[in-house]
Every structure is written in structure tokens, then in C-alpha cells.
N, C-alpha and C positions, 0 to 999 in steps of 0.2 A: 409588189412584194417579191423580193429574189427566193427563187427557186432553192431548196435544200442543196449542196452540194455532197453526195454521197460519201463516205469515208472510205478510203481504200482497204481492202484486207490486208493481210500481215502479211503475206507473199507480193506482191502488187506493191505493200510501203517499201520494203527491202529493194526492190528492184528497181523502184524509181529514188532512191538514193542513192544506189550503185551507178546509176545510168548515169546524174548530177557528180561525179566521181567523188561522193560520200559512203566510206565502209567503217563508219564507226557509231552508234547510238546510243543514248541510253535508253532504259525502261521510262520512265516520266515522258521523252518524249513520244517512245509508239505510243503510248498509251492515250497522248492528245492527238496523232496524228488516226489511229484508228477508231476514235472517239468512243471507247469503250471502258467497263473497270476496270480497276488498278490488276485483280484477278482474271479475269478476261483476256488483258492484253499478256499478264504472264504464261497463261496457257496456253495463244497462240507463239509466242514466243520459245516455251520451250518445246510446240511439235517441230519449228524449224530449227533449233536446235539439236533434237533426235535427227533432223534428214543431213546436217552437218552443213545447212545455206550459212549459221551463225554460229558463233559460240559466245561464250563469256570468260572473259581473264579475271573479269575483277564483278563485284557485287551490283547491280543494276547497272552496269555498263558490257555494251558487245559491241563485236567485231562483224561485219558480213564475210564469208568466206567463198574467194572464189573458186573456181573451176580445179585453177593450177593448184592452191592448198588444198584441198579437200583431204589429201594423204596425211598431211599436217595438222589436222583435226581446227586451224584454228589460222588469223592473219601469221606474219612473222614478228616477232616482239618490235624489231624496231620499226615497223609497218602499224601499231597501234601506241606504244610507249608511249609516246610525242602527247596523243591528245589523252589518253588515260591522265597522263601528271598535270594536264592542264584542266579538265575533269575534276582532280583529285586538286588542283591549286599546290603543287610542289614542283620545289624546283631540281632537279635531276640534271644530270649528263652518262650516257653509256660510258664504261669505264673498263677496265683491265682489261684482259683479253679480247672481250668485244671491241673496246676502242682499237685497242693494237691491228683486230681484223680489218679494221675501214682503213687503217695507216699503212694496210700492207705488211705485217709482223707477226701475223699469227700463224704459227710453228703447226700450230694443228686447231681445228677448227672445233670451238669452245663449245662444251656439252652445255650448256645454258648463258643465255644474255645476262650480262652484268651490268647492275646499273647501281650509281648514286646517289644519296638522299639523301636528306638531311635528318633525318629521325626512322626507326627501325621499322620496317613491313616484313610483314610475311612473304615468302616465294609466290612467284603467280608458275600453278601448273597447268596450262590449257591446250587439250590436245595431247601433242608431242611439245608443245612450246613450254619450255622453262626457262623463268625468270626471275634473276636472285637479285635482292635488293643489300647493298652495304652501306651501311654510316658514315660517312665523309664530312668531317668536321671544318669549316672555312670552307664550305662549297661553293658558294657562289662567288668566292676568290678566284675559285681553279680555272684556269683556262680553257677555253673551249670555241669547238671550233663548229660549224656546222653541215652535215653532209644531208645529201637528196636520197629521198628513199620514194619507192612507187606512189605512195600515198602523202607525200610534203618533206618534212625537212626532220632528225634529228639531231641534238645537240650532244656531241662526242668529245672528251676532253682530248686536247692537243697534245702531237708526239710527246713535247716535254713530259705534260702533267700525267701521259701514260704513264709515263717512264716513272714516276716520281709514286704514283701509288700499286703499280708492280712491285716494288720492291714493299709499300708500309703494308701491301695486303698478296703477300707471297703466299700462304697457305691460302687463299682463295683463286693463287693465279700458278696452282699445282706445284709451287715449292720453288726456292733460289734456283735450282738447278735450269728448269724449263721459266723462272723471270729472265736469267742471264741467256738463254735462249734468241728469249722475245727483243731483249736487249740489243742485242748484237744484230738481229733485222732493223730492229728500231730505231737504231743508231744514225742507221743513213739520213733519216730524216729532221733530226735534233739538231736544234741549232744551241749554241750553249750559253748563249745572253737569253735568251727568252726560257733555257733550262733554270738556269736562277730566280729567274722571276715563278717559275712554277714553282721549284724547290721552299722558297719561302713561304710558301702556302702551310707549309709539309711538317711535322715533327721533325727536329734535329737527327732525330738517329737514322730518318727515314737516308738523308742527304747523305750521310756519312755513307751506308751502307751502298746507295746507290753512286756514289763516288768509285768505290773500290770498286764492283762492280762491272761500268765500264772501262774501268782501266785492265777488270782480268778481263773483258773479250774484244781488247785490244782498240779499244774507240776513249781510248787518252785523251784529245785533245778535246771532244764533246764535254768533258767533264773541268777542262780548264776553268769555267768562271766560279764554278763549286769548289776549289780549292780554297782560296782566300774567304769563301765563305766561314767555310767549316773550323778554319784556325780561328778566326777571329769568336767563331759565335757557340762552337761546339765547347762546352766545361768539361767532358768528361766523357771516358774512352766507353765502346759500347759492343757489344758481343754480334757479327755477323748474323748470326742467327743466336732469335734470343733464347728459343726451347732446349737448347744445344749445350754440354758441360763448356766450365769454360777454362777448367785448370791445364797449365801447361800452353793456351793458346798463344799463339805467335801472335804481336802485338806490328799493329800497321801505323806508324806516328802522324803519316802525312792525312791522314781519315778516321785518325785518333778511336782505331777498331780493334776488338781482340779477334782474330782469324781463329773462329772455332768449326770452322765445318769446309771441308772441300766444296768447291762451287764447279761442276762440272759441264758448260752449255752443248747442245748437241750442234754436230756440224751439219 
């Protein structure tokens, strides 16, 4: 007859996963691997949570927290993201500003990770770590590309399809002023046949807007395959910014846009 095999304690489980380079769990599994109750294992769980070894982003799901985060209260979003959405069975890509930071175009470093989904979540607050979720309709159209993070791999939408939802989710990417910002960094990396192929993922007016766009921060020729798009496919002229009057605006033919708001990118 084999000898019992002891079960580890809840300090002991954490660090022999950390060691196996695993920092992410859920409750159901300490709770088999400590072979205790559903209760039991939560209340080992949340003293190493008061000592800040773990936290929790999301509802029976944690993070182990190393040494280097501890000031962080928590992993880094896209240090856990990855397996939460795979946990959670959704499909996601880091988007707007976040994405722009791994492409090298972030103006200023984003007070919360942005991600998208396909249907509406609530913010994850953990720690100092915020993480905003937005609705991205044809998600799994949008291109994406995949970057290394300490802990495996996230999926980040490509320069293009940055470019293409900076502009449809500008009040979430601090306003036209600082898109056209991100733009003009982001530019360098746009290639403008695979910008088309994002762009048609996109609402019309998104393309419009992002047309003129790079043409005010001087990266014209980026936006070449978007031209013939937009005549061909745009019905109907559309206001640069839509919360903005729009009487009197100066009308743009080749982007079939009413120019109602100054766009001014920082240098």
C-alpha cells in the first residue's frame, strides 16, 4: 500500500509553482492541491494575500507576486491578462495606448492597461494595477501581432489596427489632440497596404477621420491606400469629432469630413 503523500501548505504550494516558472492560479486548483475545503483553502489564501506573496485581479483567480512587484501590490496586467482571458475563455488583444507602448508610441506612459473584448467587463483594480476593458466589435478580424512578456506571450493589435482604434476610441486614448500625437510616433511603423486591411475591420467614419489625421501630422503617404477606399465606400460626409458643433465647419472632400475642431499633436 503507497504511503499518504502529505499535501503542501499554501506557502510551500505558491512557491513550488513559482519555482516551475507558474505565477498565476486559481482557487479550485489550491484547493485540490492543498487538499482542504473550499473554505479552508480561502482562508489560507487570503493571509497570503494580506502578506502581498498573491493578489487577485479577477474572482477565484490569482496572481503570485514577486519580490520586484510587491510596491505594485499585484503581477503587471500584461504579466497575467494572457491567462485570465484564457481562464475566462475570451478573446482579447491589448489595444490603444497600451498597444501603441510595445510599438514604441506612447507619448506618455498609460495610467491603465487597455484591452479588448468582445462583450463589456468591468475594470480590474488590483493593487496599483488598472485595467480597462473596451468593446471592439469584428475583434477577432483585427490584426494582431504577438509580444514576450516575463511570464509567456501577449496578443497586442498591430501598428495598423493601433492606429485604426486610436482614432474610433479617442476619448479613451485622452482626446484627437494626444491620438494625433501617438499617430505621428506611430506612423514610422505603418505600412499602408496592411493599414487598409485593418481599416476595414473599422466603421467608415473611423477611416475617414483617421485619414485626415495622418495627413495633419504630416505621414501622407501612410494613409495612401485609404484614399480610394474612402471615396469609393464612404456615403456621407462626417464631423472630425462627433461631440463638437458642427456649423460653419470647413469641409475636407478628399475624407469627405466636416473639420470641426482644431487637432493640435504635441512635438
Amino acid at each position: 500500500m503507497k504511503p499518504d503523500i502529505p499535501h503542501p501548505n499554501a506557502r510551500d504550494y505558491i512557491a513550488g509553482l513559482a519555482t516551475g516558472g507558474r505565477y498565476h492560479f486559481t482557487s479550485e486548483e489550491a484547493q485540490a492541491a492543498l487538499g482542504v475545503s473550499a473554505d479552508a483553502a480561502k482562508l489560507a489564501l487570503n493571509r497570503l494575500s494580506k502578506q502581498a506573496i498573491i493578489a487577485s485581479p479577477a474572482r477565484s483567480f490569482y496572481v503570485i507576486v514577486p519580490p520586484e512587484y510587491r510596491s505594485l501590490g499585484s503581477l503587471p496586467a500584461d504579466q497575467f491578462i494572457p491567462a485570465l482571458m484564457t481562464r475566462l475563455g475570451l478573446a482579447y488583444y491589448a489595444g490603444l495606448l497600451s498597444a501603441a507602448q510595445y510599438h514604441g508610441a506612447a507619448h506618455h506612459r498609460p495610467q491603465e492597461f487597455q484591452v479588448m473584448v468582445t462583450k463589456s467587463r468591468r475594470p480590474i483594480v488590483c493593487g496599483s494595477v488598472r485595467v480597462a476593458f473596451m468593446v471592439r466589435k469584428r475583434l477577432t478580424e483585427v490584426p494582431v501581432t504577438s509580444f514576450n512578456t516575463p511570464r509567456g506571450t501577449i496578443a497586442v493589435s498591430t501598428p495598423e489596427a493601433t492606429a485604426v482604434d486610436l482614432v474610433g476610441y479617442h476619448e479613451q486614448a485622452g482626446g484627437l489632440d494626444n491620438v494625433a500625437t501617438v499617430l505621428s510616433e506611430l506612423s514610422e511603423k505603418i505600412d499602408p497596404d496592411k493599414l487598409l486591411t485593418a481599416a476595414q475591420t473599422a466603421p467608415m467614419p473611423w477611416v475617414q477621420r483617421l485619414g485626415y489625421l495622418l495627413e495633419h501630422v504630416d505621414a501622407a503617404p501612410k494613409a495612401r491606400a485609404l484614399r480610394p477606399y474612402v471615396q469609393k465606400h464612404a456615403h456621407q460626409s462626417v464631423p472630425l469629432l462627433p461631440a463638437a458643433p458642427q456649423n460653419a465647419a470647413e469641409r475636407d472632400d478628399v475624407w469627405k469630413l466636416r473639420v470641426n475642431a482644431e487637432v493640435e499633436a504635441e512635438a
